[in-house]
N, C-alpha and C positions, 0 to 999 in steps of 0.2 A: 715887744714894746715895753718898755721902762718909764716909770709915772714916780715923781716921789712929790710930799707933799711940804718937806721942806728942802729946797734946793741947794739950803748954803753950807749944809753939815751931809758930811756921809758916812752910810752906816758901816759899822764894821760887822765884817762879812759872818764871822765864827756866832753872833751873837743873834743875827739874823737866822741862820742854822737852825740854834737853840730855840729860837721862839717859834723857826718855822715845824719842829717837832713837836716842842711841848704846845702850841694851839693848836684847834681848832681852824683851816686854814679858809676860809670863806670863798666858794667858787662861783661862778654863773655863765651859763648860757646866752650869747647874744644869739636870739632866733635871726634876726636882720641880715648878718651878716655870715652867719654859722661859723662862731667864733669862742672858743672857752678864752675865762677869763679868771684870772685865779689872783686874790688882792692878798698881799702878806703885810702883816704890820712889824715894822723894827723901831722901835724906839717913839721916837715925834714921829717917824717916816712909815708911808705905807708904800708897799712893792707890787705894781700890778704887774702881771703878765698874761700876754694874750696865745694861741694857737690856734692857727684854722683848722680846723674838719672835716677840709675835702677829699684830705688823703683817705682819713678814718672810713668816710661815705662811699669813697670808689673800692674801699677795701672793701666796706658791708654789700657792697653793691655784686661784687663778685661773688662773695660767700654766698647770698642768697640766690645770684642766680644758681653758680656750681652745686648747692643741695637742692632748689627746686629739678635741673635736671638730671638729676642725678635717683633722686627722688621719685621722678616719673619713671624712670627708668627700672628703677625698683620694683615699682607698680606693675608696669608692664612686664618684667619680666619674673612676678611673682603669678599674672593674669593669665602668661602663657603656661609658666605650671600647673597650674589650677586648671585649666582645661587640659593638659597633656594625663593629669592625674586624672581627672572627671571622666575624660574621655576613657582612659585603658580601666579606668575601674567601672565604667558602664558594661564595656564591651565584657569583663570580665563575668558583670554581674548578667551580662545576656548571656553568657556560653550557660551559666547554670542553670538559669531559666528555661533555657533550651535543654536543657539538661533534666531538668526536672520534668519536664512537658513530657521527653521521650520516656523517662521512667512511668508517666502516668498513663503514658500512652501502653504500655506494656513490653516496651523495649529494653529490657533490663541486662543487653548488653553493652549501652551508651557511657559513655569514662569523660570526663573531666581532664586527666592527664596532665595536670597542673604541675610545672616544675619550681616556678620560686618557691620564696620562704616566708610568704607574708602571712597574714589571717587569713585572707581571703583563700590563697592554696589552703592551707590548713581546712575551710570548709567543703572546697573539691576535693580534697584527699580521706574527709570522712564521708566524703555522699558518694566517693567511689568505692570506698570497703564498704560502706550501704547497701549501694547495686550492688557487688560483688556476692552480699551473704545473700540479700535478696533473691538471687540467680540462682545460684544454688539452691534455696530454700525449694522457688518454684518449679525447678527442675526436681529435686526429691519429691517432692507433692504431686509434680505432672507423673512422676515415673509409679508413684502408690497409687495414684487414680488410672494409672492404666492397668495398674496388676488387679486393680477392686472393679474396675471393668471387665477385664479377662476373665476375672473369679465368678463374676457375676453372670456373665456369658456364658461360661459351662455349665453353669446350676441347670439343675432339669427342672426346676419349679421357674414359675414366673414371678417378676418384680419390678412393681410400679411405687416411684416414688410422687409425690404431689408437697406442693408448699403450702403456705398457710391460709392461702384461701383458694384449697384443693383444684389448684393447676397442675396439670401434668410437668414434670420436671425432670425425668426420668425414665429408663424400661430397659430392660434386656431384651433379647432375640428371643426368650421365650414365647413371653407379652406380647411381643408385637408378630408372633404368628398366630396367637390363641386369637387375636384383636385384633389381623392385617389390617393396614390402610388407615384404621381408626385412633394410633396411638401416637400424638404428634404433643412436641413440649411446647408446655405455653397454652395446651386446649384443655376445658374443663373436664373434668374426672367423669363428670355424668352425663357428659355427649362421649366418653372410650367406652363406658363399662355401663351396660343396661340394667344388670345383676343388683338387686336392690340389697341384696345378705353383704356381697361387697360394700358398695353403698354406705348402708348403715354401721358398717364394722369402721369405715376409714373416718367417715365422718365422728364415729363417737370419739374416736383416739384423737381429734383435731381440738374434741371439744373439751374430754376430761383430759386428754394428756396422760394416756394409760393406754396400757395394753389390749390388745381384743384379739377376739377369736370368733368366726362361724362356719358357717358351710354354705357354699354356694353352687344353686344345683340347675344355675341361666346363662353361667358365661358362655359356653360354649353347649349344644343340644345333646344330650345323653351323657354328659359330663357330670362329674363332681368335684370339687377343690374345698380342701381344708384352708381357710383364710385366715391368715394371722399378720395383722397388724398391731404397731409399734412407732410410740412417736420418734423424733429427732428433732438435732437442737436447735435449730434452724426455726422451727416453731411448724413443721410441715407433721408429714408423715410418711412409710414406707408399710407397702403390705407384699407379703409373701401369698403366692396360691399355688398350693400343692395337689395335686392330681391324682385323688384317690377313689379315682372309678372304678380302680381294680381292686381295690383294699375292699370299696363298698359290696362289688358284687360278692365279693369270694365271705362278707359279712353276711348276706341274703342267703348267700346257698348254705352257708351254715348255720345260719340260723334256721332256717328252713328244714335241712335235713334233719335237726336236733329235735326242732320241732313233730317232722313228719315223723324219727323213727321213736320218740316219745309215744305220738299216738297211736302209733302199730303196737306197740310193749305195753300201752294199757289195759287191752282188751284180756291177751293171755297172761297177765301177770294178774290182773284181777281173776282170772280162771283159778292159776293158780292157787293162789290166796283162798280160794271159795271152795277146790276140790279137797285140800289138805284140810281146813277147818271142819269140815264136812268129814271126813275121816276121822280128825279126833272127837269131835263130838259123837258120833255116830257109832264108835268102834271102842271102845273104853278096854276091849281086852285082848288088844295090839300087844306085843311084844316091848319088852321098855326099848330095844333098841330102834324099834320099827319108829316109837313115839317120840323119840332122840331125831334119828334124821325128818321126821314130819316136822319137828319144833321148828328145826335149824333149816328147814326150805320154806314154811312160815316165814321165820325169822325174815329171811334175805327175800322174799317176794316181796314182805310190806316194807323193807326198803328198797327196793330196787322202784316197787308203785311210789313211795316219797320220790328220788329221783326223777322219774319222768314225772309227777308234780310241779317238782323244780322246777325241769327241764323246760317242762311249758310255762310254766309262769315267766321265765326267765327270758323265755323266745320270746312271750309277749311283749313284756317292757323294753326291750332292746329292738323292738320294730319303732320300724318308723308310721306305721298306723297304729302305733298305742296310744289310745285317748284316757283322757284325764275326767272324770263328771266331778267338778269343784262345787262346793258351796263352804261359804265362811260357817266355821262354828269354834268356840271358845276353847281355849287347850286345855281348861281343866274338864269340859265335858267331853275333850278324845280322849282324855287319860282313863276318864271313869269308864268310856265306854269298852279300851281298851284292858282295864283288868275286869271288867264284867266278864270280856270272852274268854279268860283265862284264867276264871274261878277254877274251875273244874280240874284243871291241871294245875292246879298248884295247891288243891287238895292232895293230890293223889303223889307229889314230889316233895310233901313236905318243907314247902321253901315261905317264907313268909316276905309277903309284898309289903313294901312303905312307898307312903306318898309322902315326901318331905312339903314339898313347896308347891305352886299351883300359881295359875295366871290368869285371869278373864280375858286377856290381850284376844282375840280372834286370829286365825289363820285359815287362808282360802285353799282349802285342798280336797280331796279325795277319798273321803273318809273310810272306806273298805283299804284304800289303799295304804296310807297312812298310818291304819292300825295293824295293818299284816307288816309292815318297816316293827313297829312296837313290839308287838308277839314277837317275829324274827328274834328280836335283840333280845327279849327276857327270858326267851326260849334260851337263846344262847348264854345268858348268861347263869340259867339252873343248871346247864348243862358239864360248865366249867366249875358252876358252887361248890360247897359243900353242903352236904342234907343237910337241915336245922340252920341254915344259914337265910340272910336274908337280902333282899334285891331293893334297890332303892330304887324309887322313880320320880320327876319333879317336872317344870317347868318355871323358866323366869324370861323375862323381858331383858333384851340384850340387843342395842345398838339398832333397832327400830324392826329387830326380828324373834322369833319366840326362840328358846333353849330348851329344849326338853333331850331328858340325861336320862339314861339308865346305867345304874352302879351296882357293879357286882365285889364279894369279896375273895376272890375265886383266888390262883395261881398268877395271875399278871399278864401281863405279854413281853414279854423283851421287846425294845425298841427298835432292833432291825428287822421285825414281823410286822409291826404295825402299818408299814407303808405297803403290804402285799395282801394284808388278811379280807381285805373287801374283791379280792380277782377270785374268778368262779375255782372250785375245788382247792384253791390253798388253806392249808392245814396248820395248825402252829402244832398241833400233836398229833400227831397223824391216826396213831391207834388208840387213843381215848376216844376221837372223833367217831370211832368205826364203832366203836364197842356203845356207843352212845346214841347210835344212830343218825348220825348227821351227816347229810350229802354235801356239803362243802361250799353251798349255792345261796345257803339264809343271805349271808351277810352282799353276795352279789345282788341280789335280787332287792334287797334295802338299800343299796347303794344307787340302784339305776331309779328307784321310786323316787328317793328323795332330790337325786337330780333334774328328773321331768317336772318337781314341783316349783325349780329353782331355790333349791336346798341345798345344804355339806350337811355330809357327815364325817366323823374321825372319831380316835381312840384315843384315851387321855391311859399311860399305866406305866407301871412298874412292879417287876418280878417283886412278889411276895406280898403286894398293894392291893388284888383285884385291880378292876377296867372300870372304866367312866367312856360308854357310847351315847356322844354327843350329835345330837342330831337339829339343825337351826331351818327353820322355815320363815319366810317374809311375815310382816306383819299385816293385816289389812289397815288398811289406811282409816 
């Protein structure tokens, strides 16, 4: 439609053009009739013209439907991937699960066997070389625990293990014949084992987490077992019992025998000793050789009487009826009392005693017994002196027990003697010992004293130093 508002004049076209560029072209919308309507001005004259919209409308009309369906379509077939994905990565993440379960369950020959390339394979293909080392691992572990079974099996001692709050967990075929019927895992240690030295040995090693050792003389009736328990990491414990009923008897008959032929040798070697002194007293004009071999059978009678001294001293302390009569008295009144006894002889060896140091601490012991350990040592150690030489003695308080030392300045001991010189008759010098008169038994016989008191003793030295015999007893409380 064409509208001008002066009728009589028309415009020229090219000028119309021009103005319809250079303006501004003013347009509107008839909503009424959905109609554009675009007015141009040329001259006096203004140019309307109109265009309907129905075409434009049926065109939008398509467009929107064609992307709305198009669009759902999308949707949908974006919702079916979505669950084609959801679903194969569920089912993916159940094979693992299932996977995982069998591994827990102790199946660690279960595999994933995942062939894509995605993460998800990637996590089945490490929880398969997982199992894999896994299997193996518990197979080498199953294969060590049956060889530490078998080893354990042929042991001729017995071996009961217990956890931390002393359950059975554990036993060899030793064990469980020494204990038929009563050694089942899982049952407490003291409905197996009635033996209270067991007992006490396992429970302390639960308790300090150290080592123990006793004898136990209930497990079995006329029986005896060396018991040595030891803790593990576990937080439990394992004890060993060894069967030394045989060891103990064949200890009795010799000690016994030592004993008896001791007191058979005292009676004639005291004879001895009585009929030769009696001779040289008696007889003053004997032959010098006659009064040579009277010296030299002298001589060896009053040691061979020291020996069976020994010998029985020694039987004694090593019985298992040797008693102790304790009462507390102060270290530095057994020191005194102990060089009291040994004034005499140490007049006559010209050796001079020092008290260095001294203690009031108390210790509960045996007081004959305890000073015969003393004398032994200072005995020993005039024996190694040199004349004019002198012997140290002391005591100190050390770590909730007494120390008391005897220091000699003697020759020393080399270091690979000092771990043998407390065993009956070893010698670090064999013929000084002889010519000195020493049967070989002082330092045994101090050794077993101080262990019935719940004592150490050792050697502190070195060649050309003199020795330091340290000797520690409990403190009384």
């Amino acid at each position: 439609m064409l509208a001008t508002s002066n009728p009589g004049t028309q415009p020229d076209t090219g000028a119309a053009f021009h103005q319809l560029i250079a303006h501004r072209i003013p347009r509107a919308l008839d909503r009424r009739d959905g109609s554009l309507y675009l007015t141009i001005p040329a001259g006096g004259y203004y140019l309307q013209l109109r265009q309907s919209l129905d075409n434009v409308r049926s065109t939008m009309h398509l467009l929107r439907r064609d992307l709305l369906v198009a669009s759902s379509l999308a949707v949908l077939l974006a919702m079916l991937i979505a669950v084609y994905l959801a679903r194969r990565a569920a089912r993916r993440m159940g094979r693992i699960v299932t996977f995982a379960n069998q591994i827990a369950a102790g199946d660690l020959s279960a595999r994933m066997n995942e062939a894509d390339l995605d993460e998800v394979s990637s996590v089945a293909h490490a929880l398969d070389t997982t199992a894999s080392r896994l299997e193996e691992s518990f197979h080498a572990l199953e294969a060590k625990q049956r060889e530490l079974a078998a080893l354990l099996d042929s042991m001729q001692e017995a071996v009961i293990a217990v956890d931390a709050d002393s359950l059975v967990s554990w036993s060899n075929t030793v064990m469980q014949r020494i204990v038929p019927g009563a050694i089942r895992e899982g049952r407490a240690l003291v409905q197996t084992i009635r033996d209270p030295d067991v007992l006490a040995c396992v429970q302390g090693v639960l308790e300090n987490r150290e080592t123990r050792s006793a004898k136990a003389r209930s497990v079995l009736p006329d029986h005896v077992f060396e018991v040595n328990a030891a803790p593990t990491p576990d937080g439990g414990a394992v004890a060993v019992l060894h069967d030394v009923t045989g060891i103990e008897r064949a200890e009795i008959m010799r000690r016994d025998f030592v004993a008896n032929v001791s007191h058979e040798l005292r009676t004639p070697l005291t004879s001895i000793s009585g009929y030769v002194e009696t001779l040289l007293d008696t007889t003053p004009d004997l032959p010098p050789h006659v009064q040579e071999f009277l010296g030299i059978i002298l001589k060896n009678a009053n040691r061979m009487n020291r020996l069976t001294e020994d010998l029985l001293a020694l039987a004694n302390v090593e019985s298992s009826e040797y008693q102790l009569h304790r009462q507390p008295i102060a270290a530095s009144a057994l020191l005194e009392d102990t060089i009291e006894g040994l004034a005499g002889m140490l007049v006559d060896s010209g050796f001079l005693l020092k008290q260095r140091e001294t203690t009031s601490t108390k210790v509960f012991v045996d007081i004959d017994a305890i000073t015969q350990v003393f004398g032994n040592l200072i005995e020993n150690a005039m024996k190694y002196g040199r004349a004019g030489q002198s012997v140290t003695v002391g005591a100190r308080d050390r770590d909730g027990c007494v120390e008391f030392y005897v220091q000699d300045y003697g020759p020393g001991i080399a270091h690979e003697h000092q771990a043998r010189i407390f065993e009956r008759f070893y010698r670090v010098d064999k013929a000084r010992s002889r010519e000195s008169g020493g049967t070989g038994l002082g330092l045994a016989i101090a050794r077993h004293i101080v262990l019935a008191h719940e004592g150490t003793i050792h050697v502190e030295s070195e060649l050309g130093s003199g020795a330091t015999f340290i000797v520690r007893l409990p403190a009384v409380a």
